[in-house]
N, C-alpha and C positions, 0 to 999 in steps of 0.2 A: 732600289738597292739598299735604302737607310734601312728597310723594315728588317730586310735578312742581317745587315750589320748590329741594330740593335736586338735581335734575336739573340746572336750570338754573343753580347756583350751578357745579356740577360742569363745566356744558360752558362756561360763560363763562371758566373759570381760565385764565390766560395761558398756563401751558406747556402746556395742552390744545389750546391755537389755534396756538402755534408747532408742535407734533408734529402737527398737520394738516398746516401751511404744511413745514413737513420733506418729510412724504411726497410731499404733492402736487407739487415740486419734484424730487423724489427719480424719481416714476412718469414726470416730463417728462426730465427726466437720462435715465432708462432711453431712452427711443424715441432720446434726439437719440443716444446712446450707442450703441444696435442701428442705428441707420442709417448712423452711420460706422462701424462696423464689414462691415456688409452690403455698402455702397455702395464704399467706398473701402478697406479695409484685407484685406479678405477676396479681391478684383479681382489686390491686388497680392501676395499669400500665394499666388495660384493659379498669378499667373504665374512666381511664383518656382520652385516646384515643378512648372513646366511645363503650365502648363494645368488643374492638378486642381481642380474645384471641391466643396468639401468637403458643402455642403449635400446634393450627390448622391451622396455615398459609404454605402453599406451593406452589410450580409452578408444576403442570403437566406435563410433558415431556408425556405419553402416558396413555389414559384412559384403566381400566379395560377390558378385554374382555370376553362375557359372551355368552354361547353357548344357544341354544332353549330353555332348561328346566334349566335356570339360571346359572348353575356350572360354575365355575369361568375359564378361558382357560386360561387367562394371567392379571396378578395383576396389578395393578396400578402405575406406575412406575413417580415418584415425586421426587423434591427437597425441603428438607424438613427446607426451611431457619428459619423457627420459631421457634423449636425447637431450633437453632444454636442461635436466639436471647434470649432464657430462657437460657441456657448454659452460653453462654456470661455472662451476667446479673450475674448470681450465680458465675461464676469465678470472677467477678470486685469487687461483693460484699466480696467475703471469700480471696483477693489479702488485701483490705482494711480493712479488719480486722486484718491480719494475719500483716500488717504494723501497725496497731495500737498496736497490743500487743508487736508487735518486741520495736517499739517507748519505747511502757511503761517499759520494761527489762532495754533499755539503761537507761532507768532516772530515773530508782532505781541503776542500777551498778554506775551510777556517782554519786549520793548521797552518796552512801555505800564508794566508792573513796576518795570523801571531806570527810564523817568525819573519812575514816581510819585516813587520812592527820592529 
């Protein structure tokens, strides 16, 4: 019975339940993060560079192969770099967020600092 009592001592501790409440916030961050990037920022990077849309960008290494009556024998075998430039892209944007809100904490905690002072 100690092992289940200090289980439960362990998962009640407060910074256990904020570093839930972190990530779980953190996993919502991500999607709202991936859809404006999908949705809106990536629409306007295509157009900028003329139409290119990056999620369909890749290198072939080996074409599909397809037997008489179509069915597939062996897939297509690609390096799929565009996708790695939307990825990118969404990690530099949610790195630079994540540094603006850090910024913004320290310069309320030093406010809060001078006027404890």
């Amino acid at each position: 019975m100690s092992i289940i009592k200090e289980f439960k001592e362990f998962a009640m501790k407060g910074s256990l339940i904020e570093i839930s409440v972190a990530f779980i916030m953190g996993a919502a961050f991500g999607k709202v993060t991936t859809a404006l990037i999908d949705g809106v920022i990536m629409p306007i990077v295509g157009e900028l560079t003329t139409g290119v849309d990056f999620k369909a960008m890749k290198y072939v290494l080996s074409e599909a192969q397809y037997d008489a009556s179509g069915k597939i024998l062996s897939p297509e075998n690609a390096i799929q770099y565009g996708n790695f430039i939307t990825i990118f892209i969404d990690f530099i944007l949610v790195a630079f967020v994540m540094f603006l809100l850090i910024k913004m904490t320290n310069r309320f905690k030093s406010s809060e600092e001078k006027a404890g002072e």
